[in-house]
C-alpha positions as CSV (number, residue, x, y, z in Angstrom):
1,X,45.2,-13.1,-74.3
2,X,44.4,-16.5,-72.9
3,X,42.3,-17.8,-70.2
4,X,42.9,-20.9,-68.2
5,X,40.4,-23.2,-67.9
6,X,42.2,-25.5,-65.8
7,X,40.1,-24.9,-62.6
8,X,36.7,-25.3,-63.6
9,X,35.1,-26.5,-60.4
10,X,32.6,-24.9,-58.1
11,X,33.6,-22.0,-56.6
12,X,34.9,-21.0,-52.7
13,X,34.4,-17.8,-52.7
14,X,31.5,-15.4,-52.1
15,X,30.6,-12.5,-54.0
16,X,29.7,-9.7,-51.6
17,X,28.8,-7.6,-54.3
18,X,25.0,-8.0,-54.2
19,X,24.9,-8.2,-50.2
20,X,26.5,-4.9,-50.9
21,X,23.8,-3.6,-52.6
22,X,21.3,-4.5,-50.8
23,X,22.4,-3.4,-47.5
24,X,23.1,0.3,-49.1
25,X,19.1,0.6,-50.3
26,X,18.2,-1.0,-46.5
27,X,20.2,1.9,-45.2
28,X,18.9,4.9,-47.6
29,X,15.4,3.0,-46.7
30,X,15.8,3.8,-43.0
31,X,17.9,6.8,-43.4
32,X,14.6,8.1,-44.7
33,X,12.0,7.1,-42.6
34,X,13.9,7.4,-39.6
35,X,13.0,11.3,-39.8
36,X,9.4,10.1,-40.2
37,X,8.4,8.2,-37.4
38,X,9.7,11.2,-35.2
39,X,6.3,13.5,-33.8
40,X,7.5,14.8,-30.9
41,X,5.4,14.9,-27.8
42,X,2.3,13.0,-28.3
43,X,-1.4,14.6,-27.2
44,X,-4.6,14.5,-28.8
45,X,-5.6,17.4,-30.9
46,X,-9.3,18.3,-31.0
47,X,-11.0,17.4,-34.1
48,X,-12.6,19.6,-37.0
49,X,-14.0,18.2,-40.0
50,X,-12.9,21.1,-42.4
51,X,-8.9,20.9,-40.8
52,X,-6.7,22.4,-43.8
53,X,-3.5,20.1,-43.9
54,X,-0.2,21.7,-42.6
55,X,3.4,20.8,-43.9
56,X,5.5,18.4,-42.7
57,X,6.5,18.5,-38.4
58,X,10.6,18.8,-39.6
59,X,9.8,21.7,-41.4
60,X,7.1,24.1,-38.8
61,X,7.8,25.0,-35.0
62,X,5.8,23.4,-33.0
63,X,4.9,24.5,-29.5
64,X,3.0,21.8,-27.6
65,X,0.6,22.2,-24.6
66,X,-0.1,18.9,-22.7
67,X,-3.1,17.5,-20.7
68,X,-0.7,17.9,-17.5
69,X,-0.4,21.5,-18.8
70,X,3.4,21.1,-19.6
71,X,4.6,22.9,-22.2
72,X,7.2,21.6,-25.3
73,X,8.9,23.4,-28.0
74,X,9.5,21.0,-30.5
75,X,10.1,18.1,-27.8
76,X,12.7,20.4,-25.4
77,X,10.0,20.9,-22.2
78,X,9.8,24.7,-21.1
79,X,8.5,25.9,-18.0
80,X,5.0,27.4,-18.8
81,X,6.2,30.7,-17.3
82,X,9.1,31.4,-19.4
83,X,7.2,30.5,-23.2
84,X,7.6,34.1,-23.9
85,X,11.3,34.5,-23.2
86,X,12.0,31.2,-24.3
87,X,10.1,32.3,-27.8
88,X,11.6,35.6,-28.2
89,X,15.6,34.1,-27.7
90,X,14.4,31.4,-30.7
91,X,15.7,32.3,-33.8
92,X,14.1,30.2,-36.4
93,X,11.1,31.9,-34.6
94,X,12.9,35.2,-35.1
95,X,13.0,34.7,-39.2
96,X,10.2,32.6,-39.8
97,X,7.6,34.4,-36.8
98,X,5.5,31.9,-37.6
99,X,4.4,29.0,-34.7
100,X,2.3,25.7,-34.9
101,X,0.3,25.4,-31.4
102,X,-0.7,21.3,-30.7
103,X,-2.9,21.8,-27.5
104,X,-4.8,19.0,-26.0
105,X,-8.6,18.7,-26.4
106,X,-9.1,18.7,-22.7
107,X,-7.1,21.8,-21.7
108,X,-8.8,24.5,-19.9
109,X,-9.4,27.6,-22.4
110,X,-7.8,29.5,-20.0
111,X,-4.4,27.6,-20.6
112,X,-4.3,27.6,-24.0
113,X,-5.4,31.0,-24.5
114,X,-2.5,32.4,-21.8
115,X,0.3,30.1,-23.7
116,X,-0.8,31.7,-27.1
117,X,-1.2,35.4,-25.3
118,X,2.7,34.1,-24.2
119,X,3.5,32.9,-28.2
120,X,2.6,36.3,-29.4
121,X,4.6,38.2,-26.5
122,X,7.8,35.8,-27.2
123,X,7.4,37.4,-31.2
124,X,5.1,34.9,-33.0
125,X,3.5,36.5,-35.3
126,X,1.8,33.7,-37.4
127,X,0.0,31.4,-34.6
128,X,-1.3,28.4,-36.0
129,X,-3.6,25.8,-34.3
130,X,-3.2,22.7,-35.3
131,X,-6.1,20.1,-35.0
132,X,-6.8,16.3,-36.1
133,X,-8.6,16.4,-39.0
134,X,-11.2,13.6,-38.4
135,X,-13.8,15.4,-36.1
136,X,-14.5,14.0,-33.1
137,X,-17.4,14.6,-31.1
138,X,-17.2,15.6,-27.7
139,X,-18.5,13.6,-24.5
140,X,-21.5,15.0,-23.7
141,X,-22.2,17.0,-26.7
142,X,-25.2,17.4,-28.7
143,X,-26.1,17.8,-32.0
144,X,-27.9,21.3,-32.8
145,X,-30.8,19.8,-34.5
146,X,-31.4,17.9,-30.9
């Protein structure tokens, strides 16, 4: 088998091959942090220093309770009078029965504690409060050796 030698010049044409490549591990780079960057709908959790850290938001149900009182499961917006039925038709919530609850630091009591009487009603029988895990202080609080 011979080769010819004849054209040994520069050469015209591009190899792809490596653009190729790297283009494929840009895609499976973003492929898998797309996923990542999604947190549903955004409030701000109260803070407790000892917060125990919860698995990953593509793998819980989360119910989420805004400052405007609206109410999210996952990031579909329910009306705050239907949780319960809205819960009980669920059926990851029908296998699992377990529920994350992000409420808003400056909710009422009363309106977190009738959407979690609502959670339990709609079949949840694992209700989980989620909080940041940095602890904030209050405005207006004291500390109790004050």
């Amino acid at each position: 088998m011979a080769f010819s030698t004849k054209n040994s010049g520069p050469m015209s044409d591009i190899n792809v091959t490596p653009l190729v490549d790297v283009m494929l591990v840009l895609l499976i780079i973003f492929m898998v942090t797309a996923p990542m960057l999604t947190q549903g709908v955004e409030v701000e959790l109260p803070g407790t220093p000892d917060a125990e850290p919860v698995p990953g938001d593509d793998e819980r149900l989360i119910l989420t309770v805004t400052q405007d009182e609206r109410v999210y499961l996952g990031t579909t917006e329910i009306p705050k009078d239907r949780v319960s039925d809205v819960l009980s038709n669920n059926a990851r919530l029908a296998t699992e029965k377990e529920l994350y609850l992000h409420a808003d630091h400056r909710l009422p009591y009363g309106v977190v504690v009738a959407v979690m009487a609502a959670a339990k009603k709609g079949g949840a029988q694992s209700l989980a409060m989620v909080t940041d895990p940095v602890a904030k202080t209050p405005a207006g609080a004291k500390a109790l050796d004050e």
